[in-house]
Each structure stands twice: as structure tokens, then as C-alpha cells.
Steps between C-alpha positions, in 0.01 A plus 500: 500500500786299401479133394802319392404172217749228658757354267511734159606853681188633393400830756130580455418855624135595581462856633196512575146589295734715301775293306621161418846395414773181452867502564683232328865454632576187333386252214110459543481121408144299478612241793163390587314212267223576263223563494496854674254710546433825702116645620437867361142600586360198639595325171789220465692587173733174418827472339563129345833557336666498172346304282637579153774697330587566161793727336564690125871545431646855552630482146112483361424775217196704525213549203696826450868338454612639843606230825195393666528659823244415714292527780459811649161420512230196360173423442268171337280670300118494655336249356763300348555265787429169486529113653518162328571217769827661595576703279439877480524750236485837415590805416751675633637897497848599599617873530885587461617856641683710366752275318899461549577799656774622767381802659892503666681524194194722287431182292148482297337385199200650334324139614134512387273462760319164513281192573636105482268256379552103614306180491509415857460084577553365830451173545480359900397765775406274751568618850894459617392247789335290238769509224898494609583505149317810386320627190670683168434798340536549122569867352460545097561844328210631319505786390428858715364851473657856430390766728430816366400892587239623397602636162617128472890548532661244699604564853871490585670369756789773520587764748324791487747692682376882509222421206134537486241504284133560546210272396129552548575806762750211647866554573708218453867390471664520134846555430536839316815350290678197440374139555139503478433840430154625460360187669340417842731314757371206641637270773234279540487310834133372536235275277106521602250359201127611514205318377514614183798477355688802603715580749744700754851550538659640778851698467825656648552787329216701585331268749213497234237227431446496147183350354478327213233339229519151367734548268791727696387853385453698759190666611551690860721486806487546886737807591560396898440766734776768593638337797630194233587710231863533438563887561816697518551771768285760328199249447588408087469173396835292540484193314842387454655160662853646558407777733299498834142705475465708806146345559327228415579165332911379544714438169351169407233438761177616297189305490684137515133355626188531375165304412147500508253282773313243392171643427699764250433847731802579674829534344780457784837672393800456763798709481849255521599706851456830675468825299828725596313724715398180721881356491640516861844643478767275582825546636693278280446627118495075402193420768228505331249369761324850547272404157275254637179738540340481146192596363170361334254627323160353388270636201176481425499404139137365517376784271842657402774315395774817533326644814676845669543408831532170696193450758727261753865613544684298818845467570681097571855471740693259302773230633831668572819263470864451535673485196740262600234295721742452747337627794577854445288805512266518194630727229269445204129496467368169342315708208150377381488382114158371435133521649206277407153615624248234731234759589468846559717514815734214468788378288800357397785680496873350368806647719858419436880577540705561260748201495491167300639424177571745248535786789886656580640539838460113550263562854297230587148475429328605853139562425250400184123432583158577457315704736126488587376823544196690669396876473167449674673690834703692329480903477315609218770773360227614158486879487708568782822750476749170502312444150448845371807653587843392598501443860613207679377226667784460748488658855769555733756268512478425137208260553120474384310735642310349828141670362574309175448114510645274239367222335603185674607170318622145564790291295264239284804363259885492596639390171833455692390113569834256429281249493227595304767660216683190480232303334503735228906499471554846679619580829563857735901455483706517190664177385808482301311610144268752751243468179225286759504754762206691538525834240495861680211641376175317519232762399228370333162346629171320329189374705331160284237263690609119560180434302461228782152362589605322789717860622327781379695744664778389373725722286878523282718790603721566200840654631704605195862702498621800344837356364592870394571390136860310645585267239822365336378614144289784544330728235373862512402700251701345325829565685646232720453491877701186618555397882698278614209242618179403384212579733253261368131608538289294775161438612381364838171342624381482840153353532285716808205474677314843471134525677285708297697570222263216264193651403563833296873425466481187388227600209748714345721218382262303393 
């Protein structure tokens, strides 16, 4: 069936039991008034708007003398999170990637893997309809946290090229010579805390999900099944970022999404879009719409916090848009950056473009919102042969297979509102400075109760961007790694309504 959304040139394919997709031909701007909401399982999820932003400078320097380059992913830490009046505080984690490196031009630095630490205030948060002049968020350095192996060397963000190395019966990327030698690459992508005090880290290289103890040494990690791992055409490990794997993850689309559910017993990891053996081949080498069919994987880490082998493993159709939004065939696939868990079948789920500020090409930005999403139909993929081998879920034509049904989802948050941005100073075009339009990359996610009697269902959404390290004066290792622009560090709030989510959710930053 084929239902066409009047007014944005939004196509929204539903074949069936089997699949779900969206076709974005031009510029998918919020046009409707807030508050909006959409019904997923007989439950009315609500989004009230932007109700605070906040921004760091992209010239900030880091605990460790390098550019703050921030947020790939974020996190308050549980239990820090607090209100006085209107004023909240906490905690908060940030996770850079890999550091200032250009993969085109073999660019790294031995960048040491690590964690940001803030004082978070926001003052305001009161719904958009209530408040036209919107909240403020406050960011102050303080401090971070080294992560380390577990003979305690620092990780490094550098390409491992060819290199391995082999920890705990464990093979993982290292270069064998040159920067960061002898070390573990790391591009880290994704945040999740646990109760006490540790935490995971999800990564590109080798599509890994690293575990770690409360203070950043590591202490186990989830190797993904064979169907993600990167492999070459003889089934050895391919880690590198400059060549295509034959199977599994794509160069730079490892485990971009990943966190736990509320009650602490299921850790969600989401690839950023489809493994290469699920890529529908294109005709045109620059279309990249055939990478929509990703996967997700769910752990039990109720009694094992590295466990073997996921117990839930479903694939999700992302959006598919047109680069140049203006009304032609979609080319790109609007990749997914971020999850957030609600329960054990539902949750959010951040897909974007790739335009805005700080982004080449100079495309306009199309598509950037957050998705609600539902396995609870979906095909239960654990165990099967797409998991434990290399086989793929597409079918003839290049599409999901019709015996496989994907999880199905709803748009919750369109961050593209004019409206809505302007309060805060930003907008979805470029003006003559281009510095307040949105950034590219928004990748990072955090989940923090309203702490509101009189709305107890009431959350924040934290939306923060990954400004790739793009300042004017940037450090590295102590070279220099100047751009032409400064690609200031931001942080959005959007205050929801999510049913449900109070009781064991809403404990954990108490």
C-alpha cells in the first residue's frame, strides 16, 4: 500500500506484514503546531517541543589538552539528576570518537580513547506551548575518564589498517606499526551507564561493545555474531575504515546505537545501516538508498554483563531520502545515530541526513528526527542462519524477505521545526554566517524524568551533535588540526510525554 503525507513529499511504503519504509523527496519540515503526538500500542506518546538549548564552543580543550570534540554519544549519570524549582542539575557524560581524523587523505592521531565529564544546569523546561521564550542549558568542563585495555594501556583512536592483536582469546584491531602501535583501536560511537557505575561503549572498528568498570578499565566485551562482523572474502577479520569488508558491518556504520531498558536486562545495540551483505545494489555507484535494512540486537545482561549471543535479533527499514530534497528519487538512506530504550520492545531511535552546518557538498538538510519504534511484531532473527552465518536478509528484487517482518515505527520528533528552532536562535537554512543552522551530525541521546508531580510521564530528550572536532583552533596530540569554521558543540531539549516509562525508569535517576 502506498500512502502519500500531503505537503512535505514524504512517500510512506507499507508492504505488507513484512516491511516498512519512508521515501523523502524533499525537505521534511514540522508544519503542523505542537503539541504532536502519535498512538503506538494503544498508548499516546507526546511531543511538546523544544524547550531548552545550550552550546560549548568548538574551540573547548579537553582534561587531556586535546579539542573537545563532542557528542558522539551522552549520558546524566544515574542518580545525579536533580530539580530545584526550575532548575535541574546533573551529571553529565559525553563520548568523542575517534578524534580529528580524515579517513580520505589517511589522516590520524593516536587520540586516547575517552569519557567527558560536565556539570549539566538547565534552567526552564516547561512545555513549548507554555513558554515561547524557552529554557537554557549550561555546559561546564569537569574533568573526564581514560579508557583503558585490560593491561591498562590506553585505547587509540588510529587506523588499524591490516593490524591485530589478541586479548583474552579476543581479536581486535591494532595497528602493527606507526601511530598507535601496539594499542587497541577504538571509534567509539555509543554511551550506556549501568547501575553501578560502569559502563558500555559501542564501536566502528570491530562493531564491538566493550564493557567497562567504574573507572574506564576494561573488564569484557560483546563480540557480535558473524553476520556483523567485518570479514574479508576468506572469512578474516577486516577491521579497517578505508576498505569495504565483504560481510558484515560498512566502513563506519558499527554499533552507532545502543542502550539498556529501563529495568537494566536488555541491552539494545543498533547497527548505523544495513550490513553489506543486506545492501541492495544500486545502479548508480552515488545512490546509496539500498542501506536502509539494519539490524538489532538485544542481550540479556541480567546475569552476564558480556553475554555470547543476543536472545532478540530483528531487523528496522529506515527513511530513504533525496539528497537534494527536491523531489527526486531518494539516493541516501537517513542513517540512525542514537537509540534510547522505553521497554523491552519499544524505543527511540535518532535518524538523520547528512547535511547542515559543518557538512561539504552544501545539500540541504532533508530529514533529522526521532523515530518511535516497536519490535513486538517483528521477526525474531536469534539463532537463525541470517545471525550465525552470512546470509542475507534481502529476497528477490533486492528487498526484505516477505517471511521476514520488520519492526515497524512512527516519526515522534522532527527536529526540522522553523519555528520551534527559532526560539533558540537556529534555523533549517543557512544564513549569511551559516553558524545557526542546524549542525550535520546529531548523534547523541539521554532519557531524564521532568521530575513533574502534576506530569509524571513527563520526560527531557537530550539531543546532542557530533561536531567532528571542526574548530578554528584545534589541538591533537599535540599537532594542530585547524578548519576553516568553528562547529560549536550543542545540546537540545524536547520535553515528551512517555506512558509507562515512570516507575523503574524514573528510579534510576533519582
Amino acid at each position: 500500500m502506498l500512502r502519500r503525507v500531503a505537503g512535505v513529499g514524504v512517500l510512506l511504503f507499507l508492504g505488507g506484514a513484512s516491511a516498512q519504509t519512508m521515501e523523502i523527496t524533499v525537505a521534511d519540515i514540522a508544519r503542523s503546531p505542537l503539541p504532536r503526538s502519535v498512538e503506538v500500542g494503544g498508548k499516546t506518546y507526546v511531543d511538546h517541543g523544544l524547550v531548552a538549548a545550550g552550546s560549548l564552543p568548538a574551540g573547548t580543550v579537553d582534561f587531556l589538552g586535546d579539542t573537545l570534540g563532542s557528542f558522539s554519544s551522552l549520558a546524566i549519570e544515574p542518580g545525579s539528576w536533580k530539580r530545584d524549582g526550575d532548575t535541574y542539575t546533573g551529571v553529565l557524560w559525553t563520548l568523542p570518537d575517534r578524534g580529528r581524523n580524515d579517513p580520505e587523505h589517511n589522516v590520524f592521531f593516536d587520540y586516547r580513547g575517552r569519557l567527558h565529564r560536565f556539570r549539566f544546569t538547565m534552567r526552564g523546561g516547561i512545555a513549548a506551548e507554555a513558554a515561547p521564550t524557552g529554557g537554557a542549558v549550561s555546559l561546564v568542563v569537569d574533568g573526564g575518564r581514560e579508557l583503558r585495555d585490560f593491561g591498562g594501556k590506553a585505547f587509540t583512536g588510529a587506523e588499524p589498517a591490516t593490524g591485530l592483536r589478541k586479548e583474552r582469546g579476543v581479536v581486535l584491531p591494532s595497528p602493527a606499526s606507526g601511530i598507535g602501535a601496539g594499542k587497541v583501536s577504538l571509534d567509539a560511537e555509543s554511551l550506556q551507564f549501568t547501575r553501578g557505575g560502569g559502563f558500555y561503549v559501542g564501536d566502528e572498528y570491530a562493531a564491538n561493545v566493550y564493557r567497562f568498570n567504574a573507572k574506564g578499565r576494561l573488564t569484557g566485551i560483546i563480540v557480535p555474531p558473524k553476520a556483523v562482523r567485518p570479514l574479508d572474502a576468506d572469512g578474516e577479520p577486516a577491521f579497517t575504515s578505508l576498505k569495504p569488508p565483504a560481510t558484515g558491518r560498512r566502513n563506519n556504520q558499527g554499533v552507532e546505537g545502543m542502550a539498556l531498558s529501563p529495568d537494566g536486562t536488555r541491552l539494545f545495540v543498533v547497527l548505523q545501516s544495513a550490513l553489506v551483505q543486506d545492501t541492495a545494489t544500486r545502479e548508480v555507484p552515488a545512490d546509496a538508498s539500498g542501506r536502509s535494512i539494519t539490524r538489532v540486537l538485544v542481550y540479556d545482561v541480567s546475569h552476564d554483563a558480556v553475554p555470547e549471543a543476543p536472545v532478540e535479533h530483528y531487523v528496522v527499514q529506515l527513511p530513504i531520502y533525496a539528497d537534494r530534497g527536491d523531489g527526486s528519487a531518494p539516493n541516501k538512506t537517513a542513517a540512525q545515530s542514537e537509540i534510547r530504550v522505553l521497554d523491552n520492545h519499544t524505543f527511540l531511535m535518532l535518524a538523520r541526513d547528512g547535511s547542515g552546518y559543518g557538512a561539504e557538498g552544501g545539500k540541504p538538510i532533508v530529514y533529522k528526527s526521532v523515530l518511535l519504534v516497536d519490535t513486538e511484531e517483528a521477526t525474531n532473527l536469534a539463532g537463525t542462519t541470517y545471525e550465525t552465518s552470512t546470509a542475507s536478509v534481502l529476497g528477490e528484487g533486492g528487498k526484505l524477505r516477505r517471511d521476514i517482518r520488520s519492526a515497524t515505527w512512527k516519526p515522534l520528533v522532527n527536529l526540522l521545526d522553523p519555528t520551534d528552532l527559532a526560539r533558540f536562535g537556529l534555523g533549517v537554512e543557512a544564513d549569511k554566517k551559516g553558524s545557526t543552522q542546524l549542525s550535520e551530525k546529531w548523534e547523541a541521546m539521554d532519557l531524564v524524568p521532568a521530575l513533574d508531580p502534576a506530569r509524571p510521564d513527563d520526560w527531557f530528550l537530550l539531543v546532542g551533535n557530533d561536531n567532528d572536532f571542526i574548530a578554528k583552533h584545534c589541538v591533537m596530540d599535540g599537532q594542530r588540526c585547524d578548519s576553516a569554521i568553528d562547529n560549536d558543540n550543542r545540546i537540545l531539549v524536547y520535553r515528551l510525554t512517555l506512558p509507562g516509562m515512570r516507575s523503574t525508569a524514573a528510579s534510576n535517576h533519582r
